[in-house]
Structures are given as structure tokens and as C-alpha cells.
N, CA, C and O atoms as a GROMACS GRO file, in nm:
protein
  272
    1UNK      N    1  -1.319   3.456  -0.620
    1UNK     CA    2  -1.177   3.429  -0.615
    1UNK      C    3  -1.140   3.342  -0.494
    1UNK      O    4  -1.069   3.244  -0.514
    2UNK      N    5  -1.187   3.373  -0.360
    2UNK     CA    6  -1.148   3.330  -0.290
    2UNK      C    7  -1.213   3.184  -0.281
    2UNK      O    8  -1.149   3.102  -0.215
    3UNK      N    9  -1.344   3.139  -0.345
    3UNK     CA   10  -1.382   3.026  -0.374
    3UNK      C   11  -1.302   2.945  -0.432
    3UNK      O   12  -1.259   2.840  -0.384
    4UNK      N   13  -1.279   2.991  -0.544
    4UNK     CA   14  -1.176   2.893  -0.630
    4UNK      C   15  -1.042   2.904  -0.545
    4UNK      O   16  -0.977   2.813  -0.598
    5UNK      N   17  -0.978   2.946  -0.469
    5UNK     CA   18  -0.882   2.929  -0.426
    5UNK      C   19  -0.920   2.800  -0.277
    5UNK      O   20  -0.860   2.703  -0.230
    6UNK      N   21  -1.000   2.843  -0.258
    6UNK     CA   22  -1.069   2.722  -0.150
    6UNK      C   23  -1.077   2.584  -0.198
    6UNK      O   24  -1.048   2.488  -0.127
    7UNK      N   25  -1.127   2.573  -0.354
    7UNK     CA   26  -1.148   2.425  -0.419
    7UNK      C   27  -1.010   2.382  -0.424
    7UNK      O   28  -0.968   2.270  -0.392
    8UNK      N   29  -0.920   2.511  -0.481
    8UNK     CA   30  -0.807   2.390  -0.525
    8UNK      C   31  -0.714   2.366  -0.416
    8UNK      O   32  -0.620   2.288  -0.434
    9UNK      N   33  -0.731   2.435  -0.286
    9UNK     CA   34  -0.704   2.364  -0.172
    9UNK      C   35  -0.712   2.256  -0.099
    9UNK      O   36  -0.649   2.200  -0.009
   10UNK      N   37  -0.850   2.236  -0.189
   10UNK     CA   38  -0.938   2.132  -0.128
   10UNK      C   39  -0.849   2.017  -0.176
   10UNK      O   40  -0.778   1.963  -0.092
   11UNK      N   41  -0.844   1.963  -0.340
   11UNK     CA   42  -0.840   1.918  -0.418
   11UNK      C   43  -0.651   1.900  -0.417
   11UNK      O   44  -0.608   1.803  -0.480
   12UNK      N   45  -0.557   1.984  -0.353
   12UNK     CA   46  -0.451   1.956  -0.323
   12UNK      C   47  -0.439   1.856  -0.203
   12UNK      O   48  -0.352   1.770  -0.197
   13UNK      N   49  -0.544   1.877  -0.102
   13UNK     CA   50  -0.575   1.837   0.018
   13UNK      C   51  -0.607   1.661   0.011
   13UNK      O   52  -0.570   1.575   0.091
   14UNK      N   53  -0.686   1.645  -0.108
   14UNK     CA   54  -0.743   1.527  -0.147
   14UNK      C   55  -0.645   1.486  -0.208
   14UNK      O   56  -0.600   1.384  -0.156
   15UNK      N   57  -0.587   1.521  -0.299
   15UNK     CA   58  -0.440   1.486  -0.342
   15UNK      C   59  -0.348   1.375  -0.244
   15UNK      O   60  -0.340   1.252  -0.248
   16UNK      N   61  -0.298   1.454  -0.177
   16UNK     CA   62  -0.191   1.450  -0.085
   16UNK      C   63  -0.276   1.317   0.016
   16UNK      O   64  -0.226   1.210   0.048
   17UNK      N   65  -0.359   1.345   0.037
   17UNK     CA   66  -0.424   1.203   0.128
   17UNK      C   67  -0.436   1.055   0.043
   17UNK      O   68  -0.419   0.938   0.074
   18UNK      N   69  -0.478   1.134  -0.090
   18UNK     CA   70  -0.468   1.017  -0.148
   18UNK      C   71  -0.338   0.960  -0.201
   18UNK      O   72  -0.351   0.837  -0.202
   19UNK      N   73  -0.209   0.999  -0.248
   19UNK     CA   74  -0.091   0.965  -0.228
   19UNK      C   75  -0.046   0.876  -0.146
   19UNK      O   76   0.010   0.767  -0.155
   20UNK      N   77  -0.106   0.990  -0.011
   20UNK     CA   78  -0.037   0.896   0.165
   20UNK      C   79  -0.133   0.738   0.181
   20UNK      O   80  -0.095   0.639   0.243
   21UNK      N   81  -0.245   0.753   0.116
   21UNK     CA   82  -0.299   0.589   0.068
   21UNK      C   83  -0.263   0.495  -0.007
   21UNK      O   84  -0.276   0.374   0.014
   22UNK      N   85  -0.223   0.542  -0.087
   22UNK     CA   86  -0.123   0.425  -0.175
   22UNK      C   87   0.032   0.431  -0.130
   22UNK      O   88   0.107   0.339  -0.166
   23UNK      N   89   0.065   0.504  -0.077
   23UNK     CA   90   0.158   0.469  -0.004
   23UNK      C   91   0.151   0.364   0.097
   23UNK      O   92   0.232   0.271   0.101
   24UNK      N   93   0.062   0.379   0.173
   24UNK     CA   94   0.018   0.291   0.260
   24UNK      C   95  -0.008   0.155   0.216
   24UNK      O   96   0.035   0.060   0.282
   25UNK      N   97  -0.061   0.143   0.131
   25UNK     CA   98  -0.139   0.034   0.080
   25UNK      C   99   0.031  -0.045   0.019
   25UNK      O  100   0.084  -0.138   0.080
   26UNK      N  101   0.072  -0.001  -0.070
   26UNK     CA  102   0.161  -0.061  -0.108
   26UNK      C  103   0.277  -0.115  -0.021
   26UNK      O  104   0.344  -0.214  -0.051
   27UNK      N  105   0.296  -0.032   0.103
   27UNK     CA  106   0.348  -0.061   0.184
   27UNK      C  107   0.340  -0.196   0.259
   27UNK      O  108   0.440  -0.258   0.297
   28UNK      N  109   0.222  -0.234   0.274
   28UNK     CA  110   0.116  -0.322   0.333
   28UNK      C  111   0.152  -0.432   0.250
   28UNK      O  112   0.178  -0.537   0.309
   29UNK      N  113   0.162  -0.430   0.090
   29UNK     CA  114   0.169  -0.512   0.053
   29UNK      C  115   0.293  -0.565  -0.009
   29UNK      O  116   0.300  -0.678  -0.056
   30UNK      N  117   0.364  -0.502  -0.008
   30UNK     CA  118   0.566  -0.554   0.012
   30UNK      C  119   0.534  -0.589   0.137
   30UNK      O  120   0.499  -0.707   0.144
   31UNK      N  121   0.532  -0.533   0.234
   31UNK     CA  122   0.556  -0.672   0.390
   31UNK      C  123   0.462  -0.815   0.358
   31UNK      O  124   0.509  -0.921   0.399
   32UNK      N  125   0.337  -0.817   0.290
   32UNK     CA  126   0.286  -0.959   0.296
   32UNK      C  127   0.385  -1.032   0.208
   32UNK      O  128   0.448  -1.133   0.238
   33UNK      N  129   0.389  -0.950   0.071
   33UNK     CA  130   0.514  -1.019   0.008
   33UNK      C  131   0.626  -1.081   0.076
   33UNK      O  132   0.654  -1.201   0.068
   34UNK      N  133   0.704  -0.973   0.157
   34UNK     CA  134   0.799  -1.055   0.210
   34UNK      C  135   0.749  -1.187   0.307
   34UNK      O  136   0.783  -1.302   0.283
   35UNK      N  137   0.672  -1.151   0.409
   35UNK     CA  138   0.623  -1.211   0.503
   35UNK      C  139   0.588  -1.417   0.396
   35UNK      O  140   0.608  -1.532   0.434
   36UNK      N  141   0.536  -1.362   0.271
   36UNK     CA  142   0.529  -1.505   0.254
   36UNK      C  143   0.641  -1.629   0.166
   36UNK      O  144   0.633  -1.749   0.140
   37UNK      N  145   0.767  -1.495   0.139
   37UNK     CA  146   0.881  -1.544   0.038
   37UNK      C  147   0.947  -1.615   0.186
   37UNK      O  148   0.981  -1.733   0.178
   38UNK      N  149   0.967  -1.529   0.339
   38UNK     CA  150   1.047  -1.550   0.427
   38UNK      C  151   0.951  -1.664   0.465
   38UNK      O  152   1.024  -1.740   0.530
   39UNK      N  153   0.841  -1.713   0.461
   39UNK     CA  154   0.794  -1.865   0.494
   39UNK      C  155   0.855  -1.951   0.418
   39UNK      O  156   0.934  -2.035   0.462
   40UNK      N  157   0.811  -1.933   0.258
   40UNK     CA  158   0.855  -2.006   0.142
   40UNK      C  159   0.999  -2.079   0.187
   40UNK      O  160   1.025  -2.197   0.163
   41UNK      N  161   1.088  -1.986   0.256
   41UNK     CA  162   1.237  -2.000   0.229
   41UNK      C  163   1.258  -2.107   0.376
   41UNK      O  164   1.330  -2.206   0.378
   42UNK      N  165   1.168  -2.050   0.500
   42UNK     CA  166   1.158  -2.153   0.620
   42UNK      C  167   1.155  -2.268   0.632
   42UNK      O  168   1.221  -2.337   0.709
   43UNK      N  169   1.003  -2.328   0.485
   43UNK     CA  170   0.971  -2.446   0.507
   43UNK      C  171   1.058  -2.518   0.392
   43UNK      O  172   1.067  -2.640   0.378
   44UNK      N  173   1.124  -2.415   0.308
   44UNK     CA  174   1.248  -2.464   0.225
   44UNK      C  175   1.330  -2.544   0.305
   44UNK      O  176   1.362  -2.660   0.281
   45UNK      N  177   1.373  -2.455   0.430
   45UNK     CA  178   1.468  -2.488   0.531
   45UNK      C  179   1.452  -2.631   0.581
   45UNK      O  180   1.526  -2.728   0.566
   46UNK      N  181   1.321  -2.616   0.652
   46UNK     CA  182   1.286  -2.743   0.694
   46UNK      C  183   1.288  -2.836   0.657
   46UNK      O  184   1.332  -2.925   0.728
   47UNK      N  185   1.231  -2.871   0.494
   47UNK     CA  186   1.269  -2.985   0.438
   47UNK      C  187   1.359  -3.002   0.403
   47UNK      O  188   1.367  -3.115   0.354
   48UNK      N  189   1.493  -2.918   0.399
   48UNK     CA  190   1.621  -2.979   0.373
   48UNK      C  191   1.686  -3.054   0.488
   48UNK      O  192   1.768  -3.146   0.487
   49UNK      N  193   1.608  -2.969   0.619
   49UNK     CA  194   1.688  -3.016   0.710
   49UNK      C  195   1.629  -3.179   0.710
   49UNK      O  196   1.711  -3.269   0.728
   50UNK      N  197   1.488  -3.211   0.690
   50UNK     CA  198   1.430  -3.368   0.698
   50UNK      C  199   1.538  -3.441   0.602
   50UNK      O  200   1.596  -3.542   0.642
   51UNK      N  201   1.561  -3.391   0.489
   51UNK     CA  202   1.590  -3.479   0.370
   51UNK      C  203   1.756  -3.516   0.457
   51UNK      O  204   1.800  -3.630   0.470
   52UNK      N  205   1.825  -3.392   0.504
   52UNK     CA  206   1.937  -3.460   0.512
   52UNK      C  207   1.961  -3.538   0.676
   52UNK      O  208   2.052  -3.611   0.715
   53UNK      N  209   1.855  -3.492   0.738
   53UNK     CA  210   1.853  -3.612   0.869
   53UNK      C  211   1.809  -3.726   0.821
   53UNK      O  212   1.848  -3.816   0.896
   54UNK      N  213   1.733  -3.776   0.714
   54UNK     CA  214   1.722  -3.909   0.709
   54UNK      C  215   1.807  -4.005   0.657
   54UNK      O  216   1.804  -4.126   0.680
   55UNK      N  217   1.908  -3.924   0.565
   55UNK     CA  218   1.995  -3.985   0.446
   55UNK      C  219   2.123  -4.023   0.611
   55UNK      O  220   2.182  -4.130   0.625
   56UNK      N  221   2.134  -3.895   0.717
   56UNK     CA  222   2.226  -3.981   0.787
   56UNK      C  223   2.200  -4.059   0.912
   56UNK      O  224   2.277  -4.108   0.995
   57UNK      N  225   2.020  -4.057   0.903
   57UNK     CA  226   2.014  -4.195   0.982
   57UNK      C  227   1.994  -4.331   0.926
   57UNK      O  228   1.979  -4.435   0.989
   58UNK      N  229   1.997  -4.312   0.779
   58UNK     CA  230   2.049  -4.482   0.722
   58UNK      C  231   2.237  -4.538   0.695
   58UNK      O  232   2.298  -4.637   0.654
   59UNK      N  233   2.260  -4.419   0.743
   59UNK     CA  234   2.424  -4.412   0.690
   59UNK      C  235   2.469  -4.554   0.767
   59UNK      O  236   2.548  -4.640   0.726
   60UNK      N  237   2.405  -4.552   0.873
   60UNK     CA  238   2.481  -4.679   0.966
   60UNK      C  239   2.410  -4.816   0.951
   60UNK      O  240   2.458  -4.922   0.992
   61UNK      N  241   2.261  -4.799   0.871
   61UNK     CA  242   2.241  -4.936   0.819
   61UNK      C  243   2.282  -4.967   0.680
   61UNK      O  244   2.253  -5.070   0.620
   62UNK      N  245   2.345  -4.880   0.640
   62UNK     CA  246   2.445  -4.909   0.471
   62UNK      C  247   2.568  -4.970   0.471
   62UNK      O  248   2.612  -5.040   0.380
   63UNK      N  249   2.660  -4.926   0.645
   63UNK     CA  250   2.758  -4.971   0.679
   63UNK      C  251   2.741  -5.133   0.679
   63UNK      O  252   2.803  -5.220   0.618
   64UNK      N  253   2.630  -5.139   0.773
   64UNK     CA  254   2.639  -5.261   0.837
   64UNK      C  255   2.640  -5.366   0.763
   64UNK      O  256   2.714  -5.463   0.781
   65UNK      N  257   2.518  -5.348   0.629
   65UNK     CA  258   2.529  -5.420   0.511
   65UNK      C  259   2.597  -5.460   0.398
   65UNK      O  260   2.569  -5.551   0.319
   66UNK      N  261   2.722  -5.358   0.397
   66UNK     CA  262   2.829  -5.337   0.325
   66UNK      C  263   2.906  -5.496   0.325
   66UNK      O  264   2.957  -5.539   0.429
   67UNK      N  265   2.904  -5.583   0.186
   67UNK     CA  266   2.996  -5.676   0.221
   67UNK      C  267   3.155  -5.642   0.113
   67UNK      O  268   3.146  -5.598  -0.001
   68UNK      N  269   3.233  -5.661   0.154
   68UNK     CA  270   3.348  -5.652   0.071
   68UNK      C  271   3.410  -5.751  -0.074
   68UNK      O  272   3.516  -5.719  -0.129
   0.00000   0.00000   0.00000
């Protein structure tokens, strides 16, 4: 009796650790997730910011060329 009450101690024991591992694990892997959407969205950033610094450093050679 007291054997079998020992296994399924055991086996609750193994349980519960193994739970707190996929917990873990999944955990681990929502932060890389985020970690690579919050790059994605950075270098999003960045190239908007290129695209619209270049459009207004020709703004003043469009002027200049402008004939009426």
C-alpha cells in the first residue's frame, strides 16, 4: 500500500515538473516571438523614416525646376 502510494506521488511529482516545463518553454517562446515582430516593426520604422527623408530632400530641387 504504502508503495503504491509512493509511485503515484512520484508520478504527480513528475507531473507537475513537467507542466512547469512547458510552461517554461512556451514562455520562452512568446518572448522570441515578440522580440522578433518588435524588430519587424523597428526596421518597418526605419525605412519609413529613409523613404520620407528622401522625398523631402528633393522637395527643393522640384522647386527650383518648377517652370510656370
Amino acid at each position: 500500500m504504502l508503495r503504491l502510494l509512493q509511485t503515484k506521488i512520484l508520478i504527480a511529482i513528475l507531473a507537475a515538473l513537467g507542466i512547469l516545463a512547458g510552461a517554461a518553454i512556451y514562455q520562452r517562446y512568446e518572448a522570441h516571438k515578440a522580440a522578433v515582430q518588435l524588430e519587424q516593426f523597428r526596421r518597418q520604422v526605419e525605412q519609413n523614416k529613409k523613404q520620407h527623408n528622401s522625398a523631402a530632400s528633393n522637395e527643393g530641387n522640384t522647386w527650383r525646376s518648377y517652370v510656370p
